[in-house]
N, C-alpha and C positions, 0 to 999 in steps of 0.2 A: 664773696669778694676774692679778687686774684692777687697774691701778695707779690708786689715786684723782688726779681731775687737779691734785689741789695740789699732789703728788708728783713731777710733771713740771719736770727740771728740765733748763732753758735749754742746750743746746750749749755745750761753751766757757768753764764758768762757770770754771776755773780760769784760762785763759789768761786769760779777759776778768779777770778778779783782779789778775794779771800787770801786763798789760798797764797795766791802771786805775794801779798801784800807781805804776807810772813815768811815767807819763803828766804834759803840762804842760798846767794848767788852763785853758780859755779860756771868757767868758763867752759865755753868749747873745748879750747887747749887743755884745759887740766881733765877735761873727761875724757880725753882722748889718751895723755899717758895715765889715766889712773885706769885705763883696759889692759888688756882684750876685752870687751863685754859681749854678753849672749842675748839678744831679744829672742823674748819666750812670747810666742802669737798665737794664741788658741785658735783660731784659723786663717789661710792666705789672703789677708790683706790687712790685719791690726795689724801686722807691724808697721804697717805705710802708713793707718791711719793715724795709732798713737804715737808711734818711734821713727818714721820714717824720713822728717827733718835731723831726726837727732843721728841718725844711722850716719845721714849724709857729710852731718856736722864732725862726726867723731873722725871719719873717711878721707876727708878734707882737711884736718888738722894732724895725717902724720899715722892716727890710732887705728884700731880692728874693729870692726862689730860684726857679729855673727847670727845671723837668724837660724830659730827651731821653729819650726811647726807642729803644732802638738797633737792636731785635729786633720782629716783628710779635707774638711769644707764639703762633704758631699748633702749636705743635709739643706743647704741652701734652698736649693726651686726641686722639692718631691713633686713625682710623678707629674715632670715636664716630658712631653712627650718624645721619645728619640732621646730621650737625658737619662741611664741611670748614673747611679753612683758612682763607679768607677770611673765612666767619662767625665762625669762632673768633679770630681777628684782629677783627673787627669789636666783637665783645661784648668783649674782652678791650680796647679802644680805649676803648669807652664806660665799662667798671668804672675802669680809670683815670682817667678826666674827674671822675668823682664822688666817686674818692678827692681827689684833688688840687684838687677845691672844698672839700672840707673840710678839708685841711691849709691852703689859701689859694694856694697856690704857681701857680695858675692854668692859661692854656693850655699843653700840651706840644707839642715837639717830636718828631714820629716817622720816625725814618729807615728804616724798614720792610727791616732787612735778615733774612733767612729765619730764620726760627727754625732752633736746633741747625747751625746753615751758615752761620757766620759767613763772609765776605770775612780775606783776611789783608793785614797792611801791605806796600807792594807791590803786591799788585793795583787794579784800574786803578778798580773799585771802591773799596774802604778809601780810595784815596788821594782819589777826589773827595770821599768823605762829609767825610774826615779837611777838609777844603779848603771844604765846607759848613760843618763845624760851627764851622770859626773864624772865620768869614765872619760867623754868624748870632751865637756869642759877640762879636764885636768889634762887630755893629751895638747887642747890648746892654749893653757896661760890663763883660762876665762878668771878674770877678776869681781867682776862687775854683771849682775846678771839683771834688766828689767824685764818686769813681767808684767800682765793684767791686774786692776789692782783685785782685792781678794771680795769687794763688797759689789762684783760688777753681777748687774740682773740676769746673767746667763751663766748656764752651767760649767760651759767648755770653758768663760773663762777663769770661774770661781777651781776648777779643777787644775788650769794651767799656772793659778798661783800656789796652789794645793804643792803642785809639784816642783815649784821654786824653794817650795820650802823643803821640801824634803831633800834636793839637790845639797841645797847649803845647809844641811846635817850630815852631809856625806864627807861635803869642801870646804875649804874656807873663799868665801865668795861675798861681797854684798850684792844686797836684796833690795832692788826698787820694784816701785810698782807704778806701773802708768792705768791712766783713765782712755778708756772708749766710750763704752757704754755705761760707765760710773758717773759723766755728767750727767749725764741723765734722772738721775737720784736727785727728788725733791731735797733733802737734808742730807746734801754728799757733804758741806762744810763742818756741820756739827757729828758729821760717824766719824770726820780726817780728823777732827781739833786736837787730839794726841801725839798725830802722825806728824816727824819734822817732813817737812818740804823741801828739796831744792828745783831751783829756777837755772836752766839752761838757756840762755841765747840761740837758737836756733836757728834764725831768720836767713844764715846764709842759705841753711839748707832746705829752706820752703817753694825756689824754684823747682829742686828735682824730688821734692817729695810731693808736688802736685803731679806732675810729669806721670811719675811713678803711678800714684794712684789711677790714672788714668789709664794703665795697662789694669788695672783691675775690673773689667767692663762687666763680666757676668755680675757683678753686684751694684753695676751703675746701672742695672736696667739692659743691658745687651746681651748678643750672641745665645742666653736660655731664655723661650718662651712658651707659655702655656702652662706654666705649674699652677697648681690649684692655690698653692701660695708661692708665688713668687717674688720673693725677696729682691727689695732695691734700696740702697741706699739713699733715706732721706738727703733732700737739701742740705737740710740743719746738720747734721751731720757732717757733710763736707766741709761746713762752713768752720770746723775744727782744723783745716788745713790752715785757715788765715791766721791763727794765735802765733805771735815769732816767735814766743818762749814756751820751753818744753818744761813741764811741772812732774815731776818725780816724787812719791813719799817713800821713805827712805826706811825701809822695814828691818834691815840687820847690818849691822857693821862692822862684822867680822874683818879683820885685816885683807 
């Protein structure tokens, strides 16, 4: 049977209910002057997917937000044919420039560490990035840092919160953490029930964080073809563009 796509519904809706329901409201405006903030994206395009209203939102109301990318993205479509890595890095560099002109959030940061191979904390790797990024936050004011949250079913991004936290042992920074692929998680409500929540209003910023996503086409199914697995981004998945509120757990609260 062919499900109509209005019938597509979001990952997570329950939790994210959950979640919503205890959550402590924060405006647009007050997240905007309580930045500069850094989105940490374990590869080019979470940040559209999970941050990318909120980028818009903070951008709009006055404040900063700053993308890192912590993964090159090459690992998406292996052995597409006419596709290695680097050019899939490469394009995958450039979709992200023209998302993040349209949320506003601007130039990124790329720390090019291997797609699906993340470094761990402790190696000699992780710890210079970890030493990079607070170097390059502290040259800009970063206050506010959200990341992937740290129970999400992939590596890059269980690694890009890895490195959130060793950032804010460097800085004084807080430490959120956004969901992608953590709706996902049958029992995401009862692993968070610790975790306080804030609820951001986002919904000015869902016209151009659709927009935005939409420059992200090698993961909508375009531009790479022929990989033995080629990756696209479910339906269900998008359908995380529709929520208006940005849900945040709120992991350090460092000044």
């Amino acid at each position: 049977m062919v499900v109509a796509p209005s019938a597509v519904v979001a990952p997570g809706h329950r939790a994210w209910s959950t979640l919503f329901r205890r959550s402590r409201p924060m405006s647009s405006k007050a997240a905007a002057a309580g930045g500069p903030w850094l989105i940490l994206a374990p590869h080019p395009d979470d940040e559209t997917l999970g941050c990318g209203a909120l980028i818009a939102a903070i951008v709009s109301n006055g404040g900063r937000a700053y993308t890192a990318f912590v993964t090159d993205g090459a690992g998406s479509h292996p052995d597409a044919p006419g596709w290695g890595r680097r050019r899939i890095a490469a394009l995958r560099r450039t979709e992200a420039a023209a998302a993040l002109r349209l949320l506003g959030g601007g130039a990124a940061l790329h720390l090019d560490w291997p797609d699906a191979t993340p470094p761990q904390p402790g190696d000699p790797v992780f710890e210079r990035t970890a030493d990079r990024v607070a170097a390059w936050c502290r040259a800009r004011g970063i206050r506010r840092i959200a990341v992937t949250w740290d129970g999400e079913p992939h590596c890059d991004h269980e690694a890009a919160a890895a490195l959130a936290d060793a950032v804010a042992a460097r800085i004084a920074v807080r430490v959120y953490q956004y969901l992608v692929w953590g709706w996902t998680v049958d029992d995401l409500a009862r692993r968070v029930r610790g975790h306080r929540v804030v609820s951001i209003d986002t919904a000015t910023g869902k016209p151009r964080q659709r927009r935005a996503m939409a420059c992200h086409r090698s993961q909508r199914g375009g531009r790479i073809f022929g990989a033995a697995e080629n990756f696209r981004l479910p339906d269900a998945m998008l359908r995380l563009l529709d929520r208006p509120t940005t849900l945040l757990l709120e992991i350090s609260r460092a000044p």
